[in-house]
MARFIKE-870629 format. One record per residue (C-alpha): residue in three letters; z, y, x. Coordinates in steps of 0.05 Angstrom, whole numbers, plus 5000, padded with zeros to 4 digits. Layout:
# MARFIKE-870629
[atom 'ALA'; [Z; Y; X]] ...
# end
This chain:
# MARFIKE-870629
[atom 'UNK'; [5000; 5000; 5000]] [atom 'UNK'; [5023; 5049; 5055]] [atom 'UNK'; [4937; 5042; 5090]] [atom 'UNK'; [4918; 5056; 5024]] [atom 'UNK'; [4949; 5112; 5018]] [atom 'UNK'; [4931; 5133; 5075]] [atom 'UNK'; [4856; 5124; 5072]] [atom 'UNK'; [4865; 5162; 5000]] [atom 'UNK'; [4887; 5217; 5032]] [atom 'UNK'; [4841; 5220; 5081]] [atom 'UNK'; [4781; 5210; 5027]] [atom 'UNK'; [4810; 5271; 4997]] [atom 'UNK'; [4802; 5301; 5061]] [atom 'UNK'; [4732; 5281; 5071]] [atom 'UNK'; [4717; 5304; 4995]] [atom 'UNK'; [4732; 5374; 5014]] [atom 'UNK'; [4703; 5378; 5083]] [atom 'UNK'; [4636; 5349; 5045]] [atom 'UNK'; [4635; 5407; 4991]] [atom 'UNK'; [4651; 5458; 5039]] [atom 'UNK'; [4589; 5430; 5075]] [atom 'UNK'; [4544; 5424; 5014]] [atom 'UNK'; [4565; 5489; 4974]] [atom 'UNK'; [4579; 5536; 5036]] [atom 'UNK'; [4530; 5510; 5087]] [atom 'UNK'; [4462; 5484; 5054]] [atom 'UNK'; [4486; 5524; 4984]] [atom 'UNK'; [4470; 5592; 5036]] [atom 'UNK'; [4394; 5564; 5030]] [atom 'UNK'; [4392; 5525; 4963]] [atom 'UNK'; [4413; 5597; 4922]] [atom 'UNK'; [4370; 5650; 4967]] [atom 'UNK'; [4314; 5678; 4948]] [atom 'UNK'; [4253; 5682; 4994]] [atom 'UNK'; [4235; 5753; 4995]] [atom 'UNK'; [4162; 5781; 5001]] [atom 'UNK'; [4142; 5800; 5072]] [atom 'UNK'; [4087; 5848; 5082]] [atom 'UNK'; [4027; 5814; 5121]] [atom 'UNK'; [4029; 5829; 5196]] [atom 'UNK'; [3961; 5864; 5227]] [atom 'UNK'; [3961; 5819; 5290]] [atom 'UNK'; [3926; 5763; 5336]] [atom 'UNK'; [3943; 5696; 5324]] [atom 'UNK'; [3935; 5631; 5365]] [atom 'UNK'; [3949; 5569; 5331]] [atom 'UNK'; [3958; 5512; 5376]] [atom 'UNK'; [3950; 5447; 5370]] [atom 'UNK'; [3971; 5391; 5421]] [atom 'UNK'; [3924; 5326; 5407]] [atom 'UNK'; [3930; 5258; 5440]] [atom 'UNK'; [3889; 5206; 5411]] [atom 'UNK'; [3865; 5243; 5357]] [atom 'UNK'; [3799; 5242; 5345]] [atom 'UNK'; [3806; 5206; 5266]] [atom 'UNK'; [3855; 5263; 5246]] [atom 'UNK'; [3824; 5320; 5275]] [atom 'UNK'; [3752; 5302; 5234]] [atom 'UNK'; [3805; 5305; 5178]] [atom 'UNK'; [3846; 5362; 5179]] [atom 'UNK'; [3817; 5417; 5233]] [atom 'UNK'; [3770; 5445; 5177]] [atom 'UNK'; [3830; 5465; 5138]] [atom 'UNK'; [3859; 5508; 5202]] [atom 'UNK'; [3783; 5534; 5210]] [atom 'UNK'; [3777; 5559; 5136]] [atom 'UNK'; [3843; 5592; 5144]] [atom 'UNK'; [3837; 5671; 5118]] [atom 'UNK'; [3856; 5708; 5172]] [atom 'UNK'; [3823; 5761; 5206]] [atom 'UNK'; [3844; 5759; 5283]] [atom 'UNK'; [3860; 5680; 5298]] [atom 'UNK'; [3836; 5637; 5349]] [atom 'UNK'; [3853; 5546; 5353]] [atom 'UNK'; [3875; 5529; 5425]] [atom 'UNK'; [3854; 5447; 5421]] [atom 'UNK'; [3895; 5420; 5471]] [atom 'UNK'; [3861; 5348; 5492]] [atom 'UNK'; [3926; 5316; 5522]] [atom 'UNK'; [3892; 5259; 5575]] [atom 'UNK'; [3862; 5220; 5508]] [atom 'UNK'; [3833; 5139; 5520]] [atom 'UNK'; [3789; 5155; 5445]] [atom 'UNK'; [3738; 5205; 5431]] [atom 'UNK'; [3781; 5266; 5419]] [atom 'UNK'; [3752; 5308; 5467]] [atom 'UNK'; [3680; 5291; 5445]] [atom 'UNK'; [3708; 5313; 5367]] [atom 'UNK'; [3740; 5381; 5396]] [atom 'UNK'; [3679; 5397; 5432]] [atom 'UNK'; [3634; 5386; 5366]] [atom 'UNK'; [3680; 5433; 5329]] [atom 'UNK'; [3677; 5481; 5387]] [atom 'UNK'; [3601; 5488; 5385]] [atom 'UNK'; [3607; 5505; 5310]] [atom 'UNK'; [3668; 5554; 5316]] [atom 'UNK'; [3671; 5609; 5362]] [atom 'UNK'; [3749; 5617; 5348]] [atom 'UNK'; [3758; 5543; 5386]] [atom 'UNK'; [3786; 5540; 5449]] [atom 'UNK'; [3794; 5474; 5491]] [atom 'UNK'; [3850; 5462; 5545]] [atom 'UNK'; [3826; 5399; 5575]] [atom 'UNK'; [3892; 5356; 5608]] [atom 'UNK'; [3877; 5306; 5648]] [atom 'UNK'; [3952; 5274; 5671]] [atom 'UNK'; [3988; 5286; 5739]] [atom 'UNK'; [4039; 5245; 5767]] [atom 'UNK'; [4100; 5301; 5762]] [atom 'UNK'; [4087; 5301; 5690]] [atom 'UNK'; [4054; 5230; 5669]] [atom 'UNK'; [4052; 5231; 5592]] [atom 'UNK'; [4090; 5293; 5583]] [atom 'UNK'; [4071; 5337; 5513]] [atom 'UNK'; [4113; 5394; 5537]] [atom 'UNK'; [4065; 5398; 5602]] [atom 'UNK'; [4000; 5399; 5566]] [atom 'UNK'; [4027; 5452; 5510]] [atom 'UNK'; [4050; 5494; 5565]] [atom 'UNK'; [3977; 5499; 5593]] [atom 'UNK'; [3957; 5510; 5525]] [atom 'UNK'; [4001; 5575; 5514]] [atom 'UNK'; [3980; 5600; 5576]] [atom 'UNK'; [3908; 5589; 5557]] [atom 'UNK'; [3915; 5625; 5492]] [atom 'UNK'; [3898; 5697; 5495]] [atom 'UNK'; [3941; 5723; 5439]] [atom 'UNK'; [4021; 5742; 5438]] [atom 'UNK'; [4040; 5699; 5377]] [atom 'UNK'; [4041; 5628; 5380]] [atom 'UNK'; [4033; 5588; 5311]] [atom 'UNK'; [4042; 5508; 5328]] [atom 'UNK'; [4016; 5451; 5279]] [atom 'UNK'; [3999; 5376; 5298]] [atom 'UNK'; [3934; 5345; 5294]] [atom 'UNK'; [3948; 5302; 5233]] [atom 'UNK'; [3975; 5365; 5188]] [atom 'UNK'; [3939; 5396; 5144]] [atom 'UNK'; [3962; 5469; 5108]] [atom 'UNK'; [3971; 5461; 5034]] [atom 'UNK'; [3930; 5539; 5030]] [atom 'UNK'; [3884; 5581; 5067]] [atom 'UNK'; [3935; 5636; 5071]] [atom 'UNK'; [3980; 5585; 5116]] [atom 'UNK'; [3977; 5640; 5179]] [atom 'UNK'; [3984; 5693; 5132]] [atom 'UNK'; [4050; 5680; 5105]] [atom 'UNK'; [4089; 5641; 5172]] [atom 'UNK'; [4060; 5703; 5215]] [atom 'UNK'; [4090; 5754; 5156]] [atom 'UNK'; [4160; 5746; 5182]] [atom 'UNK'; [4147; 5767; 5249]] [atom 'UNK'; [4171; 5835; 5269]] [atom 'UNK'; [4207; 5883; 5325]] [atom 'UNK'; [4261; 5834; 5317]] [atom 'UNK'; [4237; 5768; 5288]] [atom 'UNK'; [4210; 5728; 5353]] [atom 'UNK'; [4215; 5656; 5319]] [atom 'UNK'; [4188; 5637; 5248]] [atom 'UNK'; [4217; 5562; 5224]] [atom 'UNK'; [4170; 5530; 5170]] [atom 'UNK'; [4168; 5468; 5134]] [atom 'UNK'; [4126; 5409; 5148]] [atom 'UNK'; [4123; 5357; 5102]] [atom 'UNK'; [4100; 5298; 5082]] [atom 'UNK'; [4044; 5268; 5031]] [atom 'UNK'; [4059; 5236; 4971]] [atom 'UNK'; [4045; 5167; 4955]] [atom 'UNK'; [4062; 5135; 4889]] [atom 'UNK'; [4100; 5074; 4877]] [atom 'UNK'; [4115; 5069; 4953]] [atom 'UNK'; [4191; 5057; 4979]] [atom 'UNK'; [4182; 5078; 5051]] [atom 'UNK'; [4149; 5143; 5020]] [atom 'UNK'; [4204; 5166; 4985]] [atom 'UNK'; [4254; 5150; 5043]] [atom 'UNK'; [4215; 5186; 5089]] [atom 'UNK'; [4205; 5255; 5043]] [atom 'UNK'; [4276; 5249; 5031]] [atom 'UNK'; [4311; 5244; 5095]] [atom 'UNK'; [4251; 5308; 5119]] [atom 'UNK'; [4271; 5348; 5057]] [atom 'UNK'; [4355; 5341; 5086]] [atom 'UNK'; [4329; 5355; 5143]] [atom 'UNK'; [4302; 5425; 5126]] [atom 'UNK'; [4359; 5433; 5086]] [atom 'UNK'; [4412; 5435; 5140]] [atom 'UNK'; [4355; 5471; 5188]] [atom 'UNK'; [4347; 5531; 5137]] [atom 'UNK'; [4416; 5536; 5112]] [atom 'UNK'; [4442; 5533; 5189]] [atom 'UNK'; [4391; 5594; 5207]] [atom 'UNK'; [4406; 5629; 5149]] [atom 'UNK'; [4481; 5623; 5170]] [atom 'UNK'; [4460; 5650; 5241]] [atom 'UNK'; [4459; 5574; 5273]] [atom 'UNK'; [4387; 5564; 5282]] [atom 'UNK'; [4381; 5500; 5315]] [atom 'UNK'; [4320; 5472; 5311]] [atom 'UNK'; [4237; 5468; 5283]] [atom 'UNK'; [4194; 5420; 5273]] [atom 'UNK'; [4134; 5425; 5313]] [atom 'UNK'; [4089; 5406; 5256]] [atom 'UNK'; [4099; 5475; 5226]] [atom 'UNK'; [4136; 5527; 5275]] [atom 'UNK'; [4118; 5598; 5310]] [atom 'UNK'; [4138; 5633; 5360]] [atom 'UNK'; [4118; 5688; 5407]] [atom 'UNK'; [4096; 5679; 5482]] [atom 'UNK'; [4142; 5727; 5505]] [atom 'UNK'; [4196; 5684; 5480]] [atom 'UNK'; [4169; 5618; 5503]] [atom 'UNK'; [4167; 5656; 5574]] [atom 'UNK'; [4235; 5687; 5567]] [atom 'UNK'; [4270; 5613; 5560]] [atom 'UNK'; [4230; 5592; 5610]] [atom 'UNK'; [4186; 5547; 5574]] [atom 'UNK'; [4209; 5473; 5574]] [atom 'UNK'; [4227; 5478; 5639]] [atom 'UNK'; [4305; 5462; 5618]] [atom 'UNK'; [4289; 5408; 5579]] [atom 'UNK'; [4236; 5376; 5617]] [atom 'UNK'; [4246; 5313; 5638]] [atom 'UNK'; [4268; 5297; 5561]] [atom 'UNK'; [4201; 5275; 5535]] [atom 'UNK'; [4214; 5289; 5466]] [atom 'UNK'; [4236; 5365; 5439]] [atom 'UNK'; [4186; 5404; 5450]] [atom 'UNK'; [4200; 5440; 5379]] [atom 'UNK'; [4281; 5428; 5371]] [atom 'UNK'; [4302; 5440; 5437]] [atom 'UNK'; [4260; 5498; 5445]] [atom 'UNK'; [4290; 5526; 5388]] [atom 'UNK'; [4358; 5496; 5399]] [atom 'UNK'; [4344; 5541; 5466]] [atom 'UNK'; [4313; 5603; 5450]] [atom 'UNK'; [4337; 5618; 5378]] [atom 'UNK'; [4394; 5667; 5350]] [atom 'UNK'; [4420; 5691; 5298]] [atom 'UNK'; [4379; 5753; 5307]] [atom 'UNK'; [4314; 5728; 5333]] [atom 'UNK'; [4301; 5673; 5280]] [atom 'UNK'; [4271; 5679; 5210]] [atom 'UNK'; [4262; 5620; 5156]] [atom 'UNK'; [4182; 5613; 5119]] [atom 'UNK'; [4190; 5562; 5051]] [atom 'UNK'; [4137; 5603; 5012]] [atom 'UNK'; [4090; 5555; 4974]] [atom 'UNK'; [4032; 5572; 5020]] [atom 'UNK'; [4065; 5566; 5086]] [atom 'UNK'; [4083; 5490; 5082]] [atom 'UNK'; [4036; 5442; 5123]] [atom 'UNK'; [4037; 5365; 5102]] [atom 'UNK'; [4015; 5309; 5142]] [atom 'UNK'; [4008; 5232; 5137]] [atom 'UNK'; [4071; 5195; 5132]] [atom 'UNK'; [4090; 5132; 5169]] [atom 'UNK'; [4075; 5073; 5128]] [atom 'UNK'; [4125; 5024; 5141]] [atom 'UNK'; [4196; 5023; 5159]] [atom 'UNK'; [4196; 4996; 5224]] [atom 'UNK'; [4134; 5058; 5253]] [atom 'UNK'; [4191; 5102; 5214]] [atom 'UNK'; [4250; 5080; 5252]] [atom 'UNK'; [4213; 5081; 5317]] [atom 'UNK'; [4192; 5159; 5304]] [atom 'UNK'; [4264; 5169; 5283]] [atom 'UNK'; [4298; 5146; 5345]] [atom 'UNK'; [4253; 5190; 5391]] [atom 'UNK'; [4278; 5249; 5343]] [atom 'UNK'; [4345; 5232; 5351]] [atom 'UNK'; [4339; 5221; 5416]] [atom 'UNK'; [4339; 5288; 5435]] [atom 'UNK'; [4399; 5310; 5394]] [atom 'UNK'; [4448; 5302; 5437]] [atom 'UNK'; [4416; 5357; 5488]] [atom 'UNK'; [4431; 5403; 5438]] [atom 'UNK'; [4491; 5463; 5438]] [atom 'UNK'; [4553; 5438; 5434]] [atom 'UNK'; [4574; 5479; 5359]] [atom 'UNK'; [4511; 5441; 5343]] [atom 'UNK'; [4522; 5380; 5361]] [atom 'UNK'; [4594; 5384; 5331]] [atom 'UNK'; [4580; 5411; 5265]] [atom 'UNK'; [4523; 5356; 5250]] [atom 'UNK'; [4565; 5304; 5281]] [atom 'UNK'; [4620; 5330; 5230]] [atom 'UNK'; [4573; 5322; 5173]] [atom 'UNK'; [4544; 5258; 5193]] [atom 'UNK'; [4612; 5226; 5198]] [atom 'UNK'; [4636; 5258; 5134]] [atom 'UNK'; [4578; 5239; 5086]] [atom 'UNK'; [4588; 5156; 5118]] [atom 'UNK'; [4663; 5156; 5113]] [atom 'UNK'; [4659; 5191; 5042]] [atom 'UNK'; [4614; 5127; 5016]] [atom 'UNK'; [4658; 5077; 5064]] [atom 'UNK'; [4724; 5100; 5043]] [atom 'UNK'; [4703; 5116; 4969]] [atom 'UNK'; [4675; 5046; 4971]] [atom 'UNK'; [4752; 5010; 4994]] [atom 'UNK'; [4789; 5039; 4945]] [atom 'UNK'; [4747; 5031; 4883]] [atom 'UNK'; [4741; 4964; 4910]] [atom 'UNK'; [4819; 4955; 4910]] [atom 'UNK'; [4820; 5000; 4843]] [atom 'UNK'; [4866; 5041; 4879]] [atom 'UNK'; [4876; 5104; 4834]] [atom 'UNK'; [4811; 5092; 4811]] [atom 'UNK'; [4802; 5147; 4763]] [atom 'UNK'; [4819; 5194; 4808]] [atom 'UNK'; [4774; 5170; 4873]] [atom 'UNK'; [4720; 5154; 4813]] [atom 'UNK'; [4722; 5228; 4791]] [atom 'UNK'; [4721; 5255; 4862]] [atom 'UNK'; [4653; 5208; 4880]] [atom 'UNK'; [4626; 5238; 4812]] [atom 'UNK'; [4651; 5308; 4826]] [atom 'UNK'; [4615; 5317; 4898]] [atom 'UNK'; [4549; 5267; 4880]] [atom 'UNK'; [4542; 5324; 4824]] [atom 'UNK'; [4559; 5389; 4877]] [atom 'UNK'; [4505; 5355; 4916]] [atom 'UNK'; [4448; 5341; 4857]] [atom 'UNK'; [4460; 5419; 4846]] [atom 'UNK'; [4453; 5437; 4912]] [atom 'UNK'; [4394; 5390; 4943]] [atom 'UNK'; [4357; 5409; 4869]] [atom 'UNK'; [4353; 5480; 4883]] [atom 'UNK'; [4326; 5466; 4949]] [atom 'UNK'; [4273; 5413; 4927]] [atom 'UNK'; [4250; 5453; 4880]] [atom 'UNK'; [4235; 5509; 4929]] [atom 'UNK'; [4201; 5461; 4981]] [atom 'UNK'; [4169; 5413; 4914]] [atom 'UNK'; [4204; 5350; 4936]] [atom 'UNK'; [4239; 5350; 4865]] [atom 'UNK'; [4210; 5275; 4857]] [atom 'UNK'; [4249; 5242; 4912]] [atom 'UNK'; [4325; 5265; 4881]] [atom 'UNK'; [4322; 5210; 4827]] [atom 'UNK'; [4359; 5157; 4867]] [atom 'UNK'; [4389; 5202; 4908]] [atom 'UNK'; [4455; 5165; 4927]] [atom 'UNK'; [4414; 5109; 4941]] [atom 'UNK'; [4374; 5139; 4983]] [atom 'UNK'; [4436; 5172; 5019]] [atom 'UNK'; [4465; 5113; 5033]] [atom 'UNK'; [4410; 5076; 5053]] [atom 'UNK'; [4394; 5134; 5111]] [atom 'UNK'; [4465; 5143; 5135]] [atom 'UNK'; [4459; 5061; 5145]] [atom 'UNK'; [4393; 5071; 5182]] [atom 'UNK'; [4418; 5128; 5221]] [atom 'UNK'; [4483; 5090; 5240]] [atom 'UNK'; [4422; 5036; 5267]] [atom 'UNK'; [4380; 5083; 5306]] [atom 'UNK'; [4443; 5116; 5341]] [atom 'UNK'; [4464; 5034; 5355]] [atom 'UNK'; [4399; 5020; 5390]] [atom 'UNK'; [4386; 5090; 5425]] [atom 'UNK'; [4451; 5065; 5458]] [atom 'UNK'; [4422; 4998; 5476]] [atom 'UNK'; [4353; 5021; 5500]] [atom 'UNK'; [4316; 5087; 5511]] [atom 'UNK'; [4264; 5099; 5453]] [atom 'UNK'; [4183; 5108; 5472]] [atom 'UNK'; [4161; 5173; 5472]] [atom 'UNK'; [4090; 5212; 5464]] [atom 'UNK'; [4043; 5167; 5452]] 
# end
């Protein structure tokens, strides 16, 4: 009786520090409003790292070509491909004058390394702000430029943007994959609207040159093969220097993986690189991480033991309903309202998988670019 009631306690505990979380933390994104920013008169260069690429980028580099913009030019940045992708860049080239090729062939200091062949490509590019997508993303509008580039200004030096994923119907992996990308930008957005940016996703993220060169490039985070977009950011952004893009016409979407086990393999090089974040960063997700699996795990012993039940039943209710609220508003503003349905299954089924990837990271180092 005496463990029991001390794991009810320390469910209460948990119950609180998981609100706090949901209602302070990703509640600062989930009830803002994304205000209207003027369009910015100024030379773009999106950039786009390819490595094996050549099926994608028939596919989706006509929607970055028919962007309307008036001043924009597409670095292609051919990272030592075995298919045809520089053969498909080089067609598109002779039919666009805006096309640019950086050509990387790989050196031994940096065998394989993204962060080397995007930092020729930034140098290559002729204009001050950077706007990164990845070969297999395509912007849902033409006015994708328009809107992430809005938000720049004397102060704004880093634009975060959302990047997801396609829908396919009737298809588990699908959902699970939307889901854990839409938490994702919910703790992203609500931690840079709090002043905590701490990290982008590379499939839809800008950022000026002059920053890039202020941090330094990648040069810190170098020999970690993944990060080119979260530990940049994780780097270089502030609360002063960052700005959030959700707008319906900024969002990019790409091709999700198709089973679990490509899913959990892509996962564990994310993750991978979490632990080179800031310390507050690394302590507030760990916090949050630990919280939402000892909430279900503790939640789960004493309704099994029907230990004041009613109670523990009412507090599961209580912060399963805090968090419907919450993740709605959000999904609603990034259109992933579809994947909420189950969403305590899907919860628990990620923390589980999570719990997995940070097991095996342990075991063995994850692959990296392809």
């Amino acid at each position: 009786m005496i463990v029991l009631d001390i794991i009810y306690y320390a469910f209460i505990g948990i119950v609180s520090v998981q609100v706090i979380f949901h209602v302070f933390f990703f509640g600062k994104f989930s009830f803002s409003k994304e205000k209207k920013q003027q369009p910015k008169k100024i030379g773009v260069s999106v950039i786009i790292c390819a490595k094996n690429e050549a099926e994608n980028l028939k596919r989706f580099l006509p929607s970055i070509v028919a962007q309307k913009y008036p001043d924009f030019e597409i670095v292609l940045i051919n990272d030592a491909s075995s298919d045809d992708t520089l053969e498909v860049m080089e067609a598109f080239e002779k039919q666009h004058d805006t096309i640019k090729i950086v050509n990387v062939k790989n050196v031994e200091a940096f065998w394989g390394n993204k962060k080397y062949a995007l930092t020729l490509g930034i140098k290559a590019s002729k204009y001050d702000y950077l706007l990164f997508t990845d070969a297999d993303c395509k912007p849902v509008s033409k006015y994708w430029i328009y809107e992430m580039t809005s938000h720049f200004n004397n102060e704004k030096s880093i634009v975060l943007g959302y990047g997801a994923y396609t829908k396919i119907k009737k298809s588990f992996i699908n959902k699970l994959v939307r889901f854990e990308t839409l938490v994702t930008a919910i703790q992203y957005f609500s931690f840079a609207k709090l002043g905590l940016p701490y990290m982008g996703v590379g499939r839809n993220l800008a950022y000026t040159k002059k920053e890039f060169f202020n941090a330094n490039g990648f040069i810190n985070h170098i020999q970690v093969r993944s990060g080119d977009d979260d530990l940049f950011v994780n780097q270089a952004a502030t609360k002063h220097n960052t700005a959030i893009c959700y707008t319906k016409n900024s969002i990019t979407t790409s091709t999700p993986k198709l089973t679990f086990k490509t899913w959990f393999k892509q996962k564990r090089r994310h993750v991978s690189t979490a632990k080179h974040y800031k310390l507050k960063h690394k302590i507030l997700l760990t916090v949050f991480y630990c919280s939402t699996f000892l909430f279900w795990f503790l939640g789960c012993v004493l309704l099994i033991a029907l230990y004041k039940w009613p109670i523990v039943l009412l507090l599961v209710l209580s912060r399963i309903i805090i968090q419907y609220i919450v993740y709605g508003f959000s999904a609603k503003k990034l259109n992933e309202t579809d994947v909420l349905w189950l969403l305590p299954f899907w919860e628990v089924f990620l923390v589980v998988s999570q719990l997995a990837i940070f097991i095996n990271n342990l075991i063995s180092k994850p692959n990296h670019w392809k």
